[in-house]
N, C-alpha and C positions, 0 to 999 in steps of 0.2 A: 542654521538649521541643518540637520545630520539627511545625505540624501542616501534614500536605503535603493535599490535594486534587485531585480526579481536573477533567477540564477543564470541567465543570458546577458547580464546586462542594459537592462530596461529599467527605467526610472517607475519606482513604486511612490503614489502621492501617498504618505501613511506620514505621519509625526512619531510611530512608532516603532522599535528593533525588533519587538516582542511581535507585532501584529506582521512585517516584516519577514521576520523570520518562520511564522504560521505559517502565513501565505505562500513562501516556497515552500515549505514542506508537503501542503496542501496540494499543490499544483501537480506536483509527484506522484503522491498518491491519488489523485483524479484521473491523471493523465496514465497509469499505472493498473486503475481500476483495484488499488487496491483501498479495505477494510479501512477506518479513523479519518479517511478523504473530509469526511462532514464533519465530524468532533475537532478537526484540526484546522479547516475555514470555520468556524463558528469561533475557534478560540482567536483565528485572529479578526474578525469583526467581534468581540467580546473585545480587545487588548485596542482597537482603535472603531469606534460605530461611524466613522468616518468615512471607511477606507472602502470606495467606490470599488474595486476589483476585488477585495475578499467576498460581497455580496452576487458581483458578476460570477467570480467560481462557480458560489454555491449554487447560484439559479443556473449554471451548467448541468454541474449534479442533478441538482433536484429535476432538471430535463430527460437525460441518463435514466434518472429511474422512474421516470413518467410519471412526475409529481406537478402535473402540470399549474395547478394554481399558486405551489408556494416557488415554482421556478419564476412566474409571471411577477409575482409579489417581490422577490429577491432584486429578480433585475430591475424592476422598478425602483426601486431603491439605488441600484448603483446607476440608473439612467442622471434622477437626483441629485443625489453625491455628485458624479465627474465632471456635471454640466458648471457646478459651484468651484471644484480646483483640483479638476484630471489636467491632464495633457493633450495633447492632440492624438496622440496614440490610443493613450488610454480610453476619448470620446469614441475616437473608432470602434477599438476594443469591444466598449459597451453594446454599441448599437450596431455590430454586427450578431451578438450574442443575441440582442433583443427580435431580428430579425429573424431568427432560427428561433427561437423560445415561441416566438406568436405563428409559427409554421410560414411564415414567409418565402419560403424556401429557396424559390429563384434567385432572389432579392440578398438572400444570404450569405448563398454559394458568389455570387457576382462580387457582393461587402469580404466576404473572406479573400478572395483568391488576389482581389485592390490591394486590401490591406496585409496579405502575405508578402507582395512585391514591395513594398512601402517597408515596413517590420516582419522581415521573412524571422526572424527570431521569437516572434508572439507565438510560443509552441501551442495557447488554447488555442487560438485562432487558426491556426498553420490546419490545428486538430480538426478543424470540423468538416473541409470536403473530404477529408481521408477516410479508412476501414470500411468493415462492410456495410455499416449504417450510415456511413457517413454523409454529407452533400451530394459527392460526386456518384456515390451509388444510387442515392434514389432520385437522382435528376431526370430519371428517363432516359437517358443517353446510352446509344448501341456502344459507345466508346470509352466508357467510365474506367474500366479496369488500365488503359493505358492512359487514357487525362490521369491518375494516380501517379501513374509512373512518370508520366512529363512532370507533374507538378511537384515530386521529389528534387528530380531530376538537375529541376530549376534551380532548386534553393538549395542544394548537397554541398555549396562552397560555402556557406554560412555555419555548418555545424562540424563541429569536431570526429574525425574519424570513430572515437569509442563515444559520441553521444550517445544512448541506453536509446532515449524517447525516439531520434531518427531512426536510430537502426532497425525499431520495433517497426514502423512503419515506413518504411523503403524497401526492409521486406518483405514486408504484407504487398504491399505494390506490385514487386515483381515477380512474388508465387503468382500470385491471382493473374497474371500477365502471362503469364504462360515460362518463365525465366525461374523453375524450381531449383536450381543449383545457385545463383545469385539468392533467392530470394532465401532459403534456409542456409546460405553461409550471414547475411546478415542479422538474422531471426535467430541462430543459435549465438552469434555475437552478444546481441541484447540480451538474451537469459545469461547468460554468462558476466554483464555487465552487472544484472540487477536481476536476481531471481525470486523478489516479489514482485514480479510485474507480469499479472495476467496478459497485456497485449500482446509482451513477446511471447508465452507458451499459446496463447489464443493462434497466434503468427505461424509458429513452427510448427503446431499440429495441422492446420492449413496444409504448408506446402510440404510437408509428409502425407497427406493423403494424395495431393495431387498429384504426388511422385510414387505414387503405388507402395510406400513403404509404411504400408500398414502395421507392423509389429513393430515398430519403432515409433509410431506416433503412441499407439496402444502401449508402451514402455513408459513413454515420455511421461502421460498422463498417470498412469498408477504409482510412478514413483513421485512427481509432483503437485499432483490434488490435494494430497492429505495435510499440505502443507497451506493449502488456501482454506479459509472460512468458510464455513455454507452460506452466512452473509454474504458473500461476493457475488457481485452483481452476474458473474459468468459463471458461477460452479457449476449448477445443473448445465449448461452449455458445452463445457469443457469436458464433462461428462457422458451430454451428448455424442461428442466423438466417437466416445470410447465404444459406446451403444454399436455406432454405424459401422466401422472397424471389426467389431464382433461378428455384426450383422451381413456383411461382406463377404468374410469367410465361412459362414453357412453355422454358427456358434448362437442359435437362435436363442438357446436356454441364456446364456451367459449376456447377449442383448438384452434382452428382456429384464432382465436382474438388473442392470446396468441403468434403464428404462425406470421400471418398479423405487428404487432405491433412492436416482437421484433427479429425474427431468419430469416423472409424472404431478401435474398440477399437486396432488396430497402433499408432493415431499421438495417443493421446490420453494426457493425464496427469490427466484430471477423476475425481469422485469415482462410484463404480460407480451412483449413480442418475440422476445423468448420463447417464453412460456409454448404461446402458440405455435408457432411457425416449429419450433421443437420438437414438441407433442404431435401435431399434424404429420409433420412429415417423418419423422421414425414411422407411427403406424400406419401410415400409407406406404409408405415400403416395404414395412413387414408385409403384409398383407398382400400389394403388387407383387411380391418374391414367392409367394405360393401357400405362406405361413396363416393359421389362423389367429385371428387376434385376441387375445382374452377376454370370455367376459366383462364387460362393465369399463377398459379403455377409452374405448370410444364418446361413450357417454360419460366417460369422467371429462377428456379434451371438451367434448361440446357444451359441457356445464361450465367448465371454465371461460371457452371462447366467447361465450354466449355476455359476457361482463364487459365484453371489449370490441374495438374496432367493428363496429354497427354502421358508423357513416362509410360506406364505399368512397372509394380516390386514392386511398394506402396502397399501392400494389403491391408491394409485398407482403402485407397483411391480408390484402382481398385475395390473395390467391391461395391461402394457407388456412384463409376462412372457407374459400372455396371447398376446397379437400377437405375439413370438418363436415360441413354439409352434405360433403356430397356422399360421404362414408357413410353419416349418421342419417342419410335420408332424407332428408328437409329441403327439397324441391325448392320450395316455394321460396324457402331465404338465398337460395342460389339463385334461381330466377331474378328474382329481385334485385339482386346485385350485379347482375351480369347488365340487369333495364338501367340502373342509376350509374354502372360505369360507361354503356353506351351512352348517355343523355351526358356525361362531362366529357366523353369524345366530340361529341357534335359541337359543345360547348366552348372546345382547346381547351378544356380543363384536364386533360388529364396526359401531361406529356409523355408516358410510356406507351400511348394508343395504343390499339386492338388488340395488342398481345395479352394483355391482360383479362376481358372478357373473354377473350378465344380461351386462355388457359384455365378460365372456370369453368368453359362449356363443357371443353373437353374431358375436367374432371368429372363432371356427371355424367357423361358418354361413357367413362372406363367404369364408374359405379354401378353402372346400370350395363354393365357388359355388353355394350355398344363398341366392341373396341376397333370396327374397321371405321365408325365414326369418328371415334376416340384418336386413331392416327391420320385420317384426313384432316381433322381440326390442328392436329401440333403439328405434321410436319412441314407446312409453307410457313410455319410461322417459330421454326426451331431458332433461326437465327437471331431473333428479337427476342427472347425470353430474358437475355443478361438486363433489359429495359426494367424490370419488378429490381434492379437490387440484390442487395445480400450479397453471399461469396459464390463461388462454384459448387464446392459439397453443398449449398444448400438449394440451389437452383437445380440440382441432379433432380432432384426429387422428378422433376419435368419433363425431362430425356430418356428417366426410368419408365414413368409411363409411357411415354412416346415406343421406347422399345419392347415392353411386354405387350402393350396393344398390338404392336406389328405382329410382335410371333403369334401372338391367341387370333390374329388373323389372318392367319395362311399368309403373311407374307416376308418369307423368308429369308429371300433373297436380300432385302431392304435391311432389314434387322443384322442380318450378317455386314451388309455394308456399314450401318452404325456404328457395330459392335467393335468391326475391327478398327475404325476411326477411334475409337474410344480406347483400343487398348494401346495403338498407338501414342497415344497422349498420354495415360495412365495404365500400368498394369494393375489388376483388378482378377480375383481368383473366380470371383461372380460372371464379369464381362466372358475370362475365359472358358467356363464354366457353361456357359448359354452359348457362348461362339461352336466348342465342343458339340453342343445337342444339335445344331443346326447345321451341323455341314451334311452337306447331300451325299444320299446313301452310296 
């Protein structure tokens, strides 16, 4: 019998070349984010109904785009299958995937980082504590952005100097770490490698904004979008950038258009945490930045948000659901949320503790132009915010309030000392900009 292998050299149980050869193809484009990822696992579970890891793929995907019943249904099926004539690897495989599909989270991250040290070359698996959704981001952990970087770190003698898939994320790693000259010499390696592959332009716009090279990210993206599908899981995302970049340099009209076009719920095909966390935080920054927000925005995000993320324990969603509410007024659903994340505190249900309630309160503190309240509440607790997740540009949103509350209340001094911490990390025409208005007369 003919033994097929996946593109690292991992033994594929398939009887087939046809489902075989799918399956990497597949795996590329999943892992790539790019468009036919599903038409091309389906052809190879169509070409072998057998083959226990064409089905794991797809119940990856179908996770990805938060299909959560036909991911649960998939991987049930390759549980199935592997348990009848996988490998040992490949059982792993499966039931770490299972563990992350049913939100097991902890359980996952733990089955992942085993089984990367075991088969560092299982690039799904390798996948899943990495980026900014990843395991290690929404573990809770004050230390997530550098566990990324150790857990590259570990395994960089396994892969090929011009591996595409590594290099997209080792440089995600070590922008997000604070290493933007490491992390965009690997990031533009990977577009160069393979320039379908949203991760790495996802990567390289990252650590261009974090490197203050705002017109070079805003470059990046207009010459490379038009070349990605609105299908794609990331377009309105990647577009989002472009937004915040505009938004940055004081280009409100051109933001907004950017906004309007491609990330407002009307016109987006992304996935609802996207969607949300997107929408919230663009116009809460417009808006924190002194801008009025258009007509009917607002109430477009909270009709949208209002479909999603209802159980609090999500921090990165509760806090982006926060900001909806707290713009659009609804008290009583902030309230609420802030009562049932305290109640999975008391619980240890919710490992990113208090930062999370704190950063809702505070959003209705700054709604409600409470803003000396609004900076009492974020800043004992600035240092714990990287606990909700996500990347850095999206986590700003948090430090933005933090620092327009200071200035709208008299205190200046403080806000100057942020500002210039901030520009020393990043230059920023905005940071400088408000640094400018606050120096004493």
């Amino acid at each position: 019998m003919a033994r097929f292998e996946d593109r690292y050299g991992l033994q594929l149980s398939t009887t087939s070349d046809v489902a075989a050869d799918r399956y990497r193809t597949g795996i590329d484009l999943l892992l790539s984010l790019w468009p036919d990822a599903a038409a091309t696992l389906d052809a190879a579970i169509a070409a072998d109904p057998d083959f226990a890891l064409a089905y794991a793929a797809r119940a990856r995907l179908h996770a990805i785009r938060a299909e959560a019943t036909d991911a649960k249904g998939k991987i049930a099926l390759a549980q199935e299958l592997v348990a009848r004539h996988g490998t040992e690897r490949e059982r792993s495989h499966v039931e770490v995937l299972r563990l992350a599909i049913h939100g097991q989270s902890a359980r996952a991250l733990a089955g992942a980082l085993e089984h990367a040290d075991r088969w560092p070359r299982d690039i799904l698996i390798l996948s899943l504590p990495l980026g900014a959704f990843g395991l290690l981001a929404f573990s809770g952990m004050a230390d997530h952005d550098q566990a990324r970087v150790d857990l590259c770190e570990r395994h960089a003698a396994h892969f090929d100097a011009d591996d595409w898939w590594f290099l997209t994320y080792r440089g995600w790693a070590h922008g997000e770490n604070g290493d933007v000259v490491r992390g965009r010499a690997f990031a533009e390696r990977a577009l160069q490698l393979r320039r379908n592959n949203v991760n790495a332009v996802h990567a390289l716009t990252h650590v261009l904004y974090e490197a203050g090279a705002g017109a070079e990210a805003e470059a990046l993206i207009e010459d490379w979008l038009p070349g990605y599908d609105r299908s794609g899981i990331l377009h309105s995302h990647i577009a989002w950038h472009a937004a915040l970049v505009a938004l940055e340099r004081g280009d409100t009209e051109k933001a907004l258009g950017i906004y309007g076009q491609y990330v407002a719920p009307s016109n987006t095909l992304g996935v609802p945490i996207n969607v949300v966390s997107d929408t919230a935080s663009f116009l809460w920054r417009f808006q924190a930045y002194g801008h009025p927000v258009p007509a009917g925005l607002w109430q477009d995000a909270s009709a949208y948000a209002s479909r999603y993320f209802q159980q609090p324990g999500f921090p990165f969603a509760d806090v982006h659901m926060a900001l909806v509410a707290a713009a659009s007024g609804d008290r009583a659903a902030l309230e609420a949320r802030v009562k049932a994340l305290n109640a999975l505190i008391e619980a240890a249900k919710l490992p990113a503790g208090p930062v999370v309630p704190t950063i809702c309160r505070a959003a209705l503190a700054f709604a409600e132009e409470d803003y000396l309240g609004c900076a009492s509440l974020l800043e004992p607790m600035a240092h714990e915010v990287v606990r909700i997740g996500g990347s850095a540009a999206q986590r700003e949103v948090v430090e933005d309030t933090l620092l327009v509350a200071l200035m709208r209340s008299d205190n200046a001094a403080k806000a100057r000392a942020l500002l210039s911490k901030r520009l020393h990390r990043r230059p920023s025409p905005r940071d400088a900009s408000w640094l400018e208005d606050l120096a004493p007369a």
